[in-house]
mmCIF file of the N, C-alpha and C atoms, coordinates in Angstrom:
data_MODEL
# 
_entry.id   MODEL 
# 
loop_
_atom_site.group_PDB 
_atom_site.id 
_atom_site.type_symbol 
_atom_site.label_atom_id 
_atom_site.label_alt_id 
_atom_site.label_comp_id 
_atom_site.label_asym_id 
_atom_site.label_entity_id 
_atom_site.label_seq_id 
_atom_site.pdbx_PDB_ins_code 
_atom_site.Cartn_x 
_atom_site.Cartn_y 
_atom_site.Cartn_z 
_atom_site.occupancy 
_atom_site.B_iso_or_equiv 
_atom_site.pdbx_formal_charge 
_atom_site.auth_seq_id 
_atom_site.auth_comp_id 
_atom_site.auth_asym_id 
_atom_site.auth_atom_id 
_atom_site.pdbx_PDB_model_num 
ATOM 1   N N  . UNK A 1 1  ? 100.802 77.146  -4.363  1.00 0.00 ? 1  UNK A N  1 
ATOM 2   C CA . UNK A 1 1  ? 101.692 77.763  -5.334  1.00 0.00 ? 1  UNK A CA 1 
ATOM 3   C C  . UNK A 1 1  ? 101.973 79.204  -4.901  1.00 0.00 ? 1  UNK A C  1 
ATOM 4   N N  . UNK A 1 2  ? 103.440 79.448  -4.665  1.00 0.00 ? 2  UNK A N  1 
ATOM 5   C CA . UNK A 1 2  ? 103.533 80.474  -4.440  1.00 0.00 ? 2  UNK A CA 1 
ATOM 6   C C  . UNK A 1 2  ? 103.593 82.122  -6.106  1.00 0.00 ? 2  UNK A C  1 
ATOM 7   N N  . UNK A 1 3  ? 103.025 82.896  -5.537  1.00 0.00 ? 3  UNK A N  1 
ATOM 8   C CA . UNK A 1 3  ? 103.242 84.339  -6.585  1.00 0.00 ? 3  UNK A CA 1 
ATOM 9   C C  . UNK A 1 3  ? 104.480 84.940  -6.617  1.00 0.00 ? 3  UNK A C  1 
ATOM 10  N N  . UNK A 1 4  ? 104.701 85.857  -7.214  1.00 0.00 ? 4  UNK A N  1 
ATOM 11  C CA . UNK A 1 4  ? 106.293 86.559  -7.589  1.00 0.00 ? 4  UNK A CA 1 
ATOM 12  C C  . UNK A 1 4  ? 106.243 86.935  -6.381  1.00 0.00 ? 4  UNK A C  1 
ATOM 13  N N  . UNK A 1 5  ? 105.640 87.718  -5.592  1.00 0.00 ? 5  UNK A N  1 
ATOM 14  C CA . UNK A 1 5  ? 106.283 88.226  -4.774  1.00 0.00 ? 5  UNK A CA 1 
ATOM 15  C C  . UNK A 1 5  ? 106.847 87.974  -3.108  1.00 0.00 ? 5  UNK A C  1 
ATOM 16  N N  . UNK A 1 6  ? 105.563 86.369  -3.267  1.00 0.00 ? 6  UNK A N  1 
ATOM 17  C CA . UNK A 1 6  ? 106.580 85.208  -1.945  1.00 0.00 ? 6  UNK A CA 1 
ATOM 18  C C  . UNK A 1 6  ? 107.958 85.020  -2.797  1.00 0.00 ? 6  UNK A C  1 
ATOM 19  N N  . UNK A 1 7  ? 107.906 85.088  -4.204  1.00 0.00 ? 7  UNK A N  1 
ATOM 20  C CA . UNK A 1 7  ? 109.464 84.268  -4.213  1.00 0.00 ? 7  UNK A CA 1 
ATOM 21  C C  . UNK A 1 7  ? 110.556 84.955  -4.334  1.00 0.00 ? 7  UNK A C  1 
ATOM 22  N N  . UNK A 1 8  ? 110.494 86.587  -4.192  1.00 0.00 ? 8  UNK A N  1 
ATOM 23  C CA . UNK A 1 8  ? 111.048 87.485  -3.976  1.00 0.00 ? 8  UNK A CA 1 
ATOM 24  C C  . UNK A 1 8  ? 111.555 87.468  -2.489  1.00 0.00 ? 8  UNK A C  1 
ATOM 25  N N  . UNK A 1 9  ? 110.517 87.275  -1.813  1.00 0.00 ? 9  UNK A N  1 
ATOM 26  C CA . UNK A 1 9  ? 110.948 87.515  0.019   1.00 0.00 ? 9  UNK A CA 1 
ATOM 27  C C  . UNK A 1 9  ? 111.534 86.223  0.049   1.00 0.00 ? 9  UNK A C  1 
ATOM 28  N N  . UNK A 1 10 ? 111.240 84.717  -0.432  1.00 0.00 ? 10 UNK A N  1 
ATOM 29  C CA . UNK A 1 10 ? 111.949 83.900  0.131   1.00 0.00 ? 10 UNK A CA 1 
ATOM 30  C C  . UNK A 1 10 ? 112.748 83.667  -0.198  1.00 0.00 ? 10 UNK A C  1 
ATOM 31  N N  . UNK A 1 11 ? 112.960 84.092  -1.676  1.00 0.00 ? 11 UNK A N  1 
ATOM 32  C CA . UNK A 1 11 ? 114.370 83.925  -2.217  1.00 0.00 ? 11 UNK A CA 1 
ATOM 33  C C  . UNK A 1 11 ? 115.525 84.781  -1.109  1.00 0.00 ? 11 UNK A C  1 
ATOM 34  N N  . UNK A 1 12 ? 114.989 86.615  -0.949  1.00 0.00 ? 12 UNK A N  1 
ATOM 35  C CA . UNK A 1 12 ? 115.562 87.413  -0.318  1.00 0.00 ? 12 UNK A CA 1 
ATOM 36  C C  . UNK A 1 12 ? 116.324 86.299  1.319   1.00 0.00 ? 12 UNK A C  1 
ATOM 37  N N  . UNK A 1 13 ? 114.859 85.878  1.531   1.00 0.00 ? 13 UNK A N  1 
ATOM 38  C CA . UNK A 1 13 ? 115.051 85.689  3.056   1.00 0.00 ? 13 UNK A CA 1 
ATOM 39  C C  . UNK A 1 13 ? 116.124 84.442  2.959   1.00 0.00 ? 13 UNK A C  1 
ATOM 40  N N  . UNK A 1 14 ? 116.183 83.139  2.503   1.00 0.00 ? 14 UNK A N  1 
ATOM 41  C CA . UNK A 1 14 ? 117.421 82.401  1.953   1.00 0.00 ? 14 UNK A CA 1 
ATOM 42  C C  . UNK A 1 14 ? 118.681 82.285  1.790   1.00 0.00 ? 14 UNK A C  1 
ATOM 43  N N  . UNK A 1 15 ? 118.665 83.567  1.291   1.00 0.00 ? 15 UNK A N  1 
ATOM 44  C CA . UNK A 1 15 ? 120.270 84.459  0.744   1.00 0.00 ? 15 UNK A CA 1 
ATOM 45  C C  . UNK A 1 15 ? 120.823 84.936  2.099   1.00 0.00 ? 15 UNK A C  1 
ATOM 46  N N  . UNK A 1 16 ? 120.222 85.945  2.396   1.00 0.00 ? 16 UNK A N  1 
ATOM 47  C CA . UNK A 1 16 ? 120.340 86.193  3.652   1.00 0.00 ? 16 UNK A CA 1 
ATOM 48  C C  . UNK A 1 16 ? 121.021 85.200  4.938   1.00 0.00 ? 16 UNK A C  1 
ATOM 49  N N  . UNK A 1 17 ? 120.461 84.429  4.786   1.00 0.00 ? 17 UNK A N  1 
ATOM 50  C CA . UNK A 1 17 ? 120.361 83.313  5.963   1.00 0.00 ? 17 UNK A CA 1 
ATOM 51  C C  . UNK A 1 17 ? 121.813 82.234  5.742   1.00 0.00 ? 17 UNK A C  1 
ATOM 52  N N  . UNK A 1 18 ? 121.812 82.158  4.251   1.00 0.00 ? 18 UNK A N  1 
ATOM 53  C CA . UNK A 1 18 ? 123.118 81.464  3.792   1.00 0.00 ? 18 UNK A CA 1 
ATOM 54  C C  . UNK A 1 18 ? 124.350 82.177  3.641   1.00 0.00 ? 18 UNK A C  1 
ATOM 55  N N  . UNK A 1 19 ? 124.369 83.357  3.641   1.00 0.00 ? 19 UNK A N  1 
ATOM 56  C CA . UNK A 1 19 ? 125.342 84.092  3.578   1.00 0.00 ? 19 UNK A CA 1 
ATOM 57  C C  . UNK A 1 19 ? 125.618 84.441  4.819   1.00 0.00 ? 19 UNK A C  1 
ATOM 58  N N  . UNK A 1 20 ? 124.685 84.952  6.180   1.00 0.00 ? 20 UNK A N  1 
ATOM 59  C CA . UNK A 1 20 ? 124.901 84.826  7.426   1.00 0.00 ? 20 UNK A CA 1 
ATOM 60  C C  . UNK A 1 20 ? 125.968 83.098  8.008   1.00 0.00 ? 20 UNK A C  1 
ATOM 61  N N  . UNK A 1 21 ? 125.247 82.483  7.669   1.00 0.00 ? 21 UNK A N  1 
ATOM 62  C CA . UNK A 1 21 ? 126.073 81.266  7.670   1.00 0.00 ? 21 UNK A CA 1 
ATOM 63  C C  . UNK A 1 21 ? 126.966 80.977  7.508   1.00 0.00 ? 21 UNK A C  1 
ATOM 64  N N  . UNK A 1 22 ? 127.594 81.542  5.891   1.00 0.00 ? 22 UNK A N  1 
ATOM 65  C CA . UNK A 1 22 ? 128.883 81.061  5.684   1.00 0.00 ? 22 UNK A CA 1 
ATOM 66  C C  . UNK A 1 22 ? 129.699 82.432  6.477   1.00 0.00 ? 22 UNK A C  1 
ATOM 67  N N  . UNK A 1 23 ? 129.414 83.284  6.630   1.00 0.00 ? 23 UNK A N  1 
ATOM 68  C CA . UNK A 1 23 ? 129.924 84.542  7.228   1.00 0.00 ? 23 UNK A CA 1 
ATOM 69  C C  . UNK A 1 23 ? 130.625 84.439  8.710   1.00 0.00 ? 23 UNK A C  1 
ATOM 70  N N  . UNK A 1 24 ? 129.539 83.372  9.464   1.00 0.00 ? 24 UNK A N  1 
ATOM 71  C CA . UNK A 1 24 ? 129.678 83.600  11.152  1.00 0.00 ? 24 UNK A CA 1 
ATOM 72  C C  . UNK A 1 24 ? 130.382 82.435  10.644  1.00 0.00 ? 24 UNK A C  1 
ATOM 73  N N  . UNK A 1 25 ? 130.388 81.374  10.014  1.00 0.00 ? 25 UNK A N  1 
ATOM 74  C CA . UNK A 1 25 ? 131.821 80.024  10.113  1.00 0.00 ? 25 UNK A CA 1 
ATOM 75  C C  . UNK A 1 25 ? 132.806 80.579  9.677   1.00 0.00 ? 25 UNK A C  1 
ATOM 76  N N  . UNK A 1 26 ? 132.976 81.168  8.925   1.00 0.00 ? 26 UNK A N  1 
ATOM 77  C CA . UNK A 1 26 ? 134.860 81.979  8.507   1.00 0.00 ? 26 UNK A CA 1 
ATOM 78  C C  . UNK A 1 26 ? 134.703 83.022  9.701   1.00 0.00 ? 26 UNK A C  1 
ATOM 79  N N  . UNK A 1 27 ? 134.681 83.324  10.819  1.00 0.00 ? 27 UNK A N  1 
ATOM 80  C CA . UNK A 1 27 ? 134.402 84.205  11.665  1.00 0.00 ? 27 UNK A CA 1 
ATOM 81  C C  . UNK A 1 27 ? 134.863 83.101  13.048  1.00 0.00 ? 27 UNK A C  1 
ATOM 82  N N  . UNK A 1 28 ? 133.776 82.369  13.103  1.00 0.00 ? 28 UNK A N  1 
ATOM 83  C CA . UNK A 1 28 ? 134.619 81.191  14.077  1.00 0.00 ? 28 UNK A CA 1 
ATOM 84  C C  . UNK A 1 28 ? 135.842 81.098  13.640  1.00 0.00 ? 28 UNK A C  1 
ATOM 85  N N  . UNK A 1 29 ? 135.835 79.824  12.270  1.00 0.00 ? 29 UNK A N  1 
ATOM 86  C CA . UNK A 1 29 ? 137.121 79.308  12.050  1.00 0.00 ? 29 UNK A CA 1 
ATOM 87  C C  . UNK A 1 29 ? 138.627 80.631  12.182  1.00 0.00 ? 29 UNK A C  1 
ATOM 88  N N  . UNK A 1 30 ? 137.905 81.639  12.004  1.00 0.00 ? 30 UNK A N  1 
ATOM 89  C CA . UNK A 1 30 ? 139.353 82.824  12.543  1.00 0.00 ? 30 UNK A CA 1 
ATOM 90  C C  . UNK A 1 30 ? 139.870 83.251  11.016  1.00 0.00 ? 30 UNK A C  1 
ATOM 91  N N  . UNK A 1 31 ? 139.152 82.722  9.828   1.00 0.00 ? 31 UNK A N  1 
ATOM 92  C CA . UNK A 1 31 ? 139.428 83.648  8.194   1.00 0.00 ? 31 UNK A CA 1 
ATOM 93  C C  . UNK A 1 31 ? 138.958 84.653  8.595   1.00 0.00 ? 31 UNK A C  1 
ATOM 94  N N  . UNK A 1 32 ? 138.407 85.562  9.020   1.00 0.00 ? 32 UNK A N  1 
ATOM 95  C CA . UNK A 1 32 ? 138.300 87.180  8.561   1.00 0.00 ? 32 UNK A CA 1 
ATOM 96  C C  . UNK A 1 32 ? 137.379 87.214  9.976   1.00 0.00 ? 32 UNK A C  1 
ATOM 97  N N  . UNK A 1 33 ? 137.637 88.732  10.859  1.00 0.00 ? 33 UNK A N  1 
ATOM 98  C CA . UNK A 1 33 ? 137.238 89.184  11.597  1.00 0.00 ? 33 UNK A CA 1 
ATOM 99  C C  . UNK A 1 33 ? 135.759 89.327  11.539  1.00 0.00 ? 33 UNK A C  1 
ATOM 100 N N  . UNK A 1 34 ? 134.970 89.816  12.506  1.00 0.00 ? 34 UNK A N  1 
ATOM 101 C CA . UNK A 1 34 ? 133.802 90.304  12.721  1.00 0.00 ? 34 UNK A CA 1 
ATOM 102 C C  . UNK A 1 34 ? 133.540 91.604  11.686  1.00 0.00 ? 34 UNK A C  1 
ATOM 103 N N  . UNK A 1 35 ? 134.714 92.740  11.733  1.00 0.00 ? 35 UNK A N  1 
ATOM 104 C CA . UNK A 1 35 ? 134.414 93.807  11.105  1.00 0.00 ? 35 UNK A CA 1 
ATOM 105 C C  . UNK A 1 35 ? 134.273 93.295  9.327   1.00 0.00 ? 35 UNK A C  1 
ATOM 106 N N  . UNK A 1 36 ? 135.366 92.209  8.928   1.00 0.00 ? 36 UNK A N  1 
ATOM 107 C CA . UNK A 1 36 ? 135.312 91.705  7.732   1.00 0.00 ? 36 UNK A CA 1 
ATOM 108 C C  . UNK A 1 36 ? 134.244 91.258  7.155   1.00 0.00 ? 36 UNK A C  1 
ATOM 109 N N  . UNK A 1 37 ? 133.739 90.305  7.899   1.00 0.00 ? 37 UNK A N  1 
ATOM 110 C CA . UNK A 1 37 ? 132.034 89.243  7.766   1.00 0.00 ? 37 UNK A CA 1 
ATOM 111 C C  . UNK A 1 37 ? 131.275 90.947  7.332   1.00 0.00 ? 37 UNK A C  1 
ATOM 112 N N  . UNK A 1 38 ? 131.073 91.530  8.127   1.00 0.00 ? 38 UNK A N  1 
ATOM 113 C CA . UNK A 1 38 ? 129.857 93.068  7.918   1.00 0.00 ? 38 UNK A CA 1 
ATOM 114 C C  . UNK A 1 38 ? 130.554 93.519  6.423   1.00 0.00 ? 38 UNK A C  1 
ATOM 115 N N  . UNK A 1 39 ? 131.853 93.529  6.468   1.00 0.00 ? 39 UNK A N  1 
ATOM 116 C CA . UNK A 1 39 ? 131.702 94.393  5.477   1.00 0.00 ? 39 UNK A CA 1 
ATOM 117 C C  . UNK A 1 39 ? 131.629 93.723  3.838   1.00 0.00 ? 39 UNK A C  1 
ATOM 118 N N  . UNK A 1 40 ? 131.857 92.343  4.368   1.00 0.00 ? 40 UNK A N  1 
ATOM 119 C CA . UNK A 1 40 ? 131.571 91.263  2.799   1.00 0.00 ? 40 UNK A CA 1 
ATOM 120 C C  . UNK A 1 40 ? 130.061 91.245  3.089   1.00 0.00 ? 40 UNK A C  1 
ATOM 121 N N  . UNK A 1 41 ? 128.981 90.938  4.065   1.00 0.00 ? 41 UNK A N  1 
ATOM 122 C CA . UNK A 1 41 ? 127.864 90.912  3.357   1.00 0.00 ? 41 UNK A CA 1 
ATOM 123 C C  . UNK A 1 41 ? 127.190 92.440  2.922   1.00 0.00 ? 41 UNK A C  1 
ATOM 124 N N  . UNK A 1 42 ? 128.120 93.255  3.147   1.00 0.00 ? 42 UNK A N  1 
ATOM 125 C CA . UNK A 1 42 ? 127.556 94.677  2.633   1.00 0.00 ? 42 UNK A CA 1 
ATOM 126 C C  . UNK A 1 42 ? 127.911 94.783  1.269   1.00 0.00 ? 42 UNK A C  1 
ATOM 127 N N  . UNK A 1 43 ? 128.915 94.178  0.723   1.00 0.00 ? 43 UNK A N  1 
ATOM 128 C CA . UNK A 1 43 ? 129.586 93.511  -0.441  1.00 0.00 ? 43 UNK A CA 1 
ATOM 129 C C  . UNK A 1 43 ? 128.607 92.952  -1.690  1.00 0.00 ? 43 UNK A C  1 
ATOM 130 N N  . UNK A 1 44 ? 128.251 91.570  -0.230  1.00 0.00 ? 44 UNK A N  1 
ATOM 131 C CA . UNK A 1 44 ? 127.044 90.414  -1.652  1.00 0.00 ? 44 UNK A CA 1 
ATOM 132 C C  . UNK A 1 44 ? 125.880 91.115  -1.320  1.00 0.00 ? 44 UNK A C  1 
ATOM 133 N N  . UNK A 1 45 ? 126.004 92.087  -0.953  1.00 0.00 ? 45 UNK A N  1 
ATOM 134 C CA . UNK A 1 45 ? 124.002 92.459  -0.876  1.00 0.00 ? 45 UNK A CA 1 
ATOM 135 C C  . UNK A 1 45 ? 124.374 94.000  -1.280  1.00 0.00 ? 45 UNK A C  1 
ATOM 136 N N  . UNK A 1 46 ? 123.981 94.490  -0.624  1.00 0.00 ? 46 UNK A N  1 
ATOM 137 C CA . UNK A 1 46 ? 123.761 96.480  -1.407  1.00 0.00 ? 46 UNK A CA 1 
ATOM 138 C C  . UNK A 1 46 ? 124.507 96.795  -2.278  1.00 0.00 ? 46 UNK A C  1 
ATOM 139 N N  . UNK A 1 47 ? 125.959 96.731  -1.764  1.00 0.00 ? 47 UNK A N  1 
ATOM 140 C CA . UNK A 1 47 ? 126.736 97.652  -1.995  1.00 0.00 ? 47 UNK A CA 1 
ATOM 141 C C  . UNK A 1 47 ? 127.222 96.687  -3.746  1.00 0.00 ? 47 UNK A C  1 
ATOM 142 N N  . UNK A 1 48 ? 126.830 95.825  -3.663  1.00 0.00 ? 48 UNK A N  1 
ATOM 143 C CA . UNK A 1 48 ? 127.047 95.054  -5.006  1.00 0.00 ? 48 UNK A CA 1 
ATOM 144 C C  . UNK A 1 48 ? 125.996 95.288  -5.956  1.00 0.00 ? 48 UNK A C  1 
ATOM 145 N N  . UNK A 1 49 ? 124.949 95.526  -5.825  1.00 0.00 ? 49 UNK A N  1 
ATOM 146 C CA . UNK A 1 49 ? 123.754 96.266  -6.839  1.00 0.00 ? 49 UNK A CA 1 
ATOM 147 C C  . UNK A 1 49 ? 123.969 97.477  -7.131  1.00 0.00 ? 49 UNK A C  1 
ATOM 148 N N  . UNK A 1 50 ? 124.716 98.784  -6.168  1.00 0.00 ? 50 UNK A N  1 
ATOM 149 C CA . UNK A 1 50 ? 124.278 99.748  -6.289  1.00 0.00 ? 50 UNK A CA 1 
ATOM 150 C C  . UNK A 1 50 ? 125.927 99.843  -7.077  1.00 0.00 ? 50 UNK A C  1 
ATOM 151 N N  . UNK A 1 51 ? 126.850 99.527  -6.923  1.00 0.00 ? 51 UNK A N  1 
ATOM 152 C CA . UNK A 1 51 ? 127.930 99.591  -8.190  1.00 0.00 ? 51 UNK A CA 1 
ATOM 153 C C  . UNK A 1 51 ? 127.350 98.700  -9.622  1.00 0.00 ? 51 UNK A C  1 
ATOM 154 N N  . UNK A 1 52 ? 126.524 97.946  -9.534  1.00 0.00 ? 52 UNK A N  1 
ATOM 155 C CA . UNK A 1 52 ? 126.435 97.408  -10.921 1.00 0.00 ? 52 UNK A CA 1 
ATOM 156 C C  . UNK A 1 52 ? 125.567 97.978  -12.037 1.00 0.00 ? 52 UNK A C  1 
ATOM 157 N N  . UNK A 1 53 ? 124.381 98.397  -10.711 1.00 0.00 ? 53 UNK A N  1 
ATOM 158 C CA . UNK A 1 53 ? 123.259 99.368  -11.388 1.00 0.00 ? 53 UNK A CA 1 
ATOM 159 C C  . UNK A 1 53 ? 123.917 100.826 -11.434 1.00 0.00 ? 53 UNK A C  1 
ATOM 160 N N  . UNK A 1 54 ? 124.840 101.176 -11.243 1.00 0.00 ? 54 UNK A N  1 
ATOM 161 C CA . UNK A 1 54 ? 125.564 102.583 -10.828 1.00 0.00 ? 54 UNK A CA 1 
ATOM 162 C C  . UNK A 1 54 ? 124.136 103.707 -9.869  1.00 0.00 ? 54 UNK A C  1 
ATOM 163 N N  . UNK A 1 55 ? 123.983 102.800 -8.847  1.00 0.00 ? 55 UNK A N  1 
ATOM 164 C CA . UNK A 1 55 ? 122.598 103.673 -8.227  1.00 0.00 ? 55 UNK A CA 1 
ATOM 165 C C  . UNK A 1 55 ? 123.255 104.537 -6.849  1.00 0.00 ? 55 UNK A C  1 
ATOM 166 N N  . UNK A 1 56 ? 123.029 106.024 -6.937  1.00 0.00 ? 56 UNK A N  1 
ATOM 167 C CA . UNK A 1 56 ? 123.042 106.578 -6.205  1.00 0.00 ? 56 UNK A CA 1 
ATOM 168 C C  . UNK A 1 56 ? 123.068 106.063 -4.376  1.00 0.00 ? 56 UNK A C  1 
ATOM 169 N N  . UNK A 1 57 ? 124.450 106.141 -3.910  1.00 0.00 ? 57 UNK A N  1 
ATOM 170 C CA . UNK A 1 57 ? 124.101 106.050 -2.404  1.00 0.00 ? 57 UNK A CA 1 
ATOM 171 C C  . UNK A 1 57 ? 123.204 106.881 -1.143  1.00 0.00 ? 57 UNK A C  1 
ATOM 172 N N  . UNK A 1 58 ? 122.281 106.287 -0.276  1.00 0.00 ? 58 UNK A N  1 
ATOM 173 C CA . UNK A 1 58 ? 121.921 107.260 0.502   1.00 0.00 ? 58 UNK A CA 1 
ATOM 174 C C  . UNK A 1 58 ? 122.859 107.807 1.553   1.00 0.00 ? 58 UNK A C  1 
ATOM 175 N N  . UNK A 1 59 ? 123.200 108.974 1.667   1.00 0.00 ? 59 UNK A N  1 
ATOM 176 C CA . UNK A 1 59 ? 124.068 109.396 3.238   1.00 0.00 ? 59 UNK A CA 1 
ATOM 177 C C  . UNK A 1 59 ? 123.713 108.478 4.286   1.00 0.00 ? 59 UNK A C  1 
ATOM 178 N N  . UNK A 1 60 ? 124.465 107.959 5.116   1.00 0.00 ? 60 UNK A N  1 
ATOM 179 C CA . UNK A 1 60 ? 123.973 107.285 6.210   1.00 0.00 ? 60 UNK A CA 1 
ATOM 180 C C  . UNK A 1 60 ? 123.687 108.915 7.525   1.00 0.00 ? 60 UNK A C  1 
ATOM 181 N N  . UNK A 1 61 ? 123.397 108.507 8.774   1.00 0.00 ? 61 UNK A N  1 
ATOM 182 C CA . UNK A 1 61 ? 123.050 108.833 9.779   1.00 0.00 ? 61 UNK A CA 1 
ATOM 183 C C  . UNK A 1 61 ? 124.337 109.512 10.046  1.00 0.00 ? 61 UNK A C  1 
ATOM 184 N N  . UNK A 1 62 ? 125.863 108.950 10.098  1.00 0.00 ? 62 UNK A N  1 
ATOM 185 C CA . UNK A 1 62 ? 127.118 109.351 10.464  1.00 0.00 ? 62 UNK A CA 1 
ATOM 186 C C  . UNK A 1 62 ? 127.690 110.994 9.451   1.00 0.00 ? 62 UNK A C  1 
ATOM 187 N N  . UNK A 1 63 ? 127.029 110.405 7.817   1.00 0.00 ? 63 UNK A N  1 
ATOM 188 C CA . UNK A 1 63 ? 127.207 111.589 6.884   1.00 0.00 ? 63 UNK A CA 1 
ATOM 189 C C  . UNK A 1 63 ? 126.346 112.524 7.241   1.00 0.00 ? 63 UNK A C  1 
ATOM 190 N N  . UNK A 1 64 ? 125.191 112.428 7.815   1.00 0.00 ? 64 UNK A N  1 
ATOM 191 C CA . UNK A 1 64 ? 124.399 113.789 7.404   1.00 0.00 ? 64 UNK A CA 1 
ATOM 192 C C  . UNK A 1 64 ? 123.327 113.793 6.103   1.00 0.00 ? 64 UNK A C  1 
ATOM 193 N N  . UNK A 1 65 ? 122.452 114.057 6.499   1.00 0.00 ? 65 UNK A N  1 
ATOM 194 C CA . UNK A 1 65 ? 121.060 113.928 5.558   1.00 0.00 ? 65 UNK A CA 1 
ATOM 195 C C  . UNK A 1 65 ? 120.631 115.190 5.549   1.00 0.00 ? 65 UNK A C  1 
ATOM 196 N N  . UNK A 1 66 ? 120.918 115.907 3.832   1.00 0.00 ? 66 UNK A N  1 
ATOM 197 C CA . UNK A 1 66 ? 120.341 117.299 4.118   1.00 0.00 ? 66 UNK A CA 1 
ATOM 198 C C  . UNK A 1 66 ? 119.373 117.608 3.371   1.00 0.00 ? 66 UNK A C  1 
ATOM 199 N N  . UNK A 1 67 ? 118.246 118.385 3.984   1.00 0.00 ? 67 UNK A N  1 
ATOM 200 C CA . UNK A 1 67 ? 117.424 118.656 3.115   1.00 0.00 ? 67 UNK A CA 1 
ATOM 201 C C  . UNK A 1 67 ? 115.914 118.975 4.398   1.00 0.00 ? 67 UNK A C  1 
# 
């Protein structure tokens, strides 16, 4: 029996893996570019929590991290 927090990673790890999936086949089949696929799973994963939770973005590496 797994605890909350295997079913956290495997749930995580799952999602991941199925969304990679459907991502690289509309990528073959020629629906949406390489740059598209990155920027929809940045879509169903981060960038879709942190607009729903309204959570603060971190600067990436390109912005600048000050402090």
């Amino acid at each position: 029996m797994l605890d909350l927090p295997e079913h956290y990673y495997l749930d995580a790890f799952f999602f991941r893996r199925a969304i990679a999936g459907i991502l690289n086949d509309g990528v073959a089949a020629g629906i949406w570019t390489d740059r598209d696929a990155a920027r929809l799973a940045r879509m169903f994963t981060s960038q879709n929590a942190l607009r729903a939770y309204d959570l603060p973005t971190r600067p990436t590496s390109a912005q600048g991290a000050s402090g």
